[in-house]
C-alpha positions as CSV (number, residue, x, y, z in Angstrom):
1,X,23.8,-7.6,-15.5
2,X,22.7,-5.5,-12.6
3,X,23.3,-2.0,-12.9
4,X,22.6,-1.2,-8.9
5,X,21.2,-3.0,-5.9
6,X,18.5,-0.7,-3.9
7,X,18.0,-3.7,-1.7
8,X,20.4,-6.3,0.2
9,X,18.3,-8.9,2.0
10,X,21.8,-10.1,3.8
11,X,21.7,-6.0,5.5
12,X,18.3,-6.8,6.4
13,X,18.6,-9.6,7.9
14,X,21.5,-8.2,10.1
15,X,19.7,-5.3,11.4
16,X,17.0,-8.1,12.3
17,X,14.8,-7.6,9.8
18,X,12.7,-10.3,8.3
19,X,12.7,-10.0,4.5
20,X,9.8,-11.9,2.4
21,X,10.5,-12.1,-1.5
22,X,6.7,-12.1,-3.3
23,X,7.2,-13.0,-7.1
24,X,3.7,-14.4,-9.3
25,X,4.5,-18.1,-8.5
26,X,6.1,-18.3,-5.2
27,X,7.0,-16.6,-1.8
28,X,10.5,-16.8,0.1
29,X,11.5,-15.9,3.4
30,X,15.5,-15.6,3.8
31,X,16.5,-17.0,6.6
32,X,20.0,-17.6,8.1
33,X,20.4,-20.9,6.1
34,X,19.0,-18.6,2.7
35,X,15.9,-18.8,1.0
36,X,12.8,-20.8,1.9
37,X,10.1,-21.5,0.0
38,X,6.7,-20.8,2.0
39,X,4.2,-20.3,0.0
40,X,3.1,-21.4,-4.1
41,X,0.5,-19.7,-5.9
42,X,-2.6,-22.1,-7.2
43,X,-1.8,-24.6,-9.6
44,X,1.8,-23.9,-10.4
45,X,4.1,-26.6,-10.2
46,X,6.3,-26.9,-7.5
47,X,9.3,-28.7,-9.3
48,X,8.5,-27.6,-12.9
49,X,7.3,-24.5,-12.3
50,X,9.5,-23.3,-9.3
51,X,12.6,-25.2,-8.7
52,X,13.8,-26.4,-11.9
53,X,13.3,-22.4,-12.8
54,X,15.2,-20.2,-10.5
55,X,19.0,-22.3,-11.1
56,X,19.7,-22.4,-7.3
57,X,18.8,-24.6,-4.2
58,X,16.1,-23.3,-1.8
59,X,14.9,-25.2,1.1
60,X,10.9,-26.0,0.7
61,X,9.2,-25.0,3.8
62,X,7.7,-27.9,5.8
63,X,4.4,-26.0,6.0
64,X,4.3,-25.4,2.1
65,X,1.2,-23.3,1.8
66,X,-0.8,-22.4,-1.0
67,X,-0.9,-18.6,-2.0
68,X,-4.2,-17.0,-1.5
69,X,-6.6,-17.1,-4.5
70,X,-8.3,-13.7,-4.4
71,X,-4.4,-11.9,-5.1
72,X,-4.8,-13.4,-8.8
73,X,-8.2,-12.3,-9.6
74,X,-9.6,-9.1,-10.7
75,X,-11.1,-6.6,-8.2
76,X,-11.0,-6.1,-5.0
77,X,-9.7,-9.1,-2.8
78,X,-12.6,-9.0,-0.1
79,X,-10.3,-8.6,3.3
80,X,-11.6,-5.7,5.1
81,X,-13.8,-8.0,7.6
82,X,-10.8,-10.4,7.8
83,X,-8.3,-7.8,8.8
84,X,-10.8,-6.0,10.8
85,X,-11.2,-9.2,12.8
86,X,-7.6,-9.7,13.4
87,X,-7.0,-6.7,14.3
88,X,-6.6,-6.0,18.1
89,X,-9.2,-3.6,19.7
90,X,-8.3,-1.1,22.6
91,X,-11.2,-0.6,24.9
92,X,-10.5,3.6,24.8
93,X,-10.7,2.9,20.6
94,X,-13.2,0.7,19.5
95,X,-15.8,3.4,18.6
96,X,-13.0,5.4,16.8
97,X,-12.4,2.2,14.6
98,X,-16.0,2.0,13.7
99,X,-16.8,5.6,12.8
100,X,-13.6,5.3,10.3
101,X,-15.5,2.7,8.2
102,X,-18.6,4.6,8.4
């Protein structure tokens, strides 16, 4: 029984919002249709493990992707240079950005 609800995906999703459910073995994104599987973590099952498991239908993304390793292991995850590179830089605040890190 659920006692209160601090979160409706369905508001969310009217105000235009995108909403992303992150549990250990899967990611959804709801979607006007409901929820679609994205994204599994490493070597769960995708029928035994996910489907057969959460007793309603979900459309499985086309682009099924695999769930990054490094968010199961221990320590730090190693993404600094990988964000840093996505990151877009602004001529006026490129030094800024370095002396940050420093």
């Amino acid at each position: 029984m659920v006692d209160q609800i601090s979160f409706s995906g369905r508001l969310a999703r009217e105000r235009g919002q995108q909403v992303t459910f992150v549990t250990d073995r899967a990611v959804f994104e709801l979607e006007a249709d409901g929820l679609v599987l994205t994204e599994i973590a490493p070597g769960v099952r995708l029928k035994e493990d996910v489907l057969e498991k959460i007793g309603f239908a979900v459309r499985v993304s086309e682009q099924l992707r695999t769930m990054d390793a490094r968010i199961f292991r221990g320590g730090p995850m190693g993404v600094h240079d990988e964000f840093v590179a996505k990151t877009p830089r602004h001529a006026g605040n490129a030094s800024s950005a370095q002396g940050e890190r420093a």
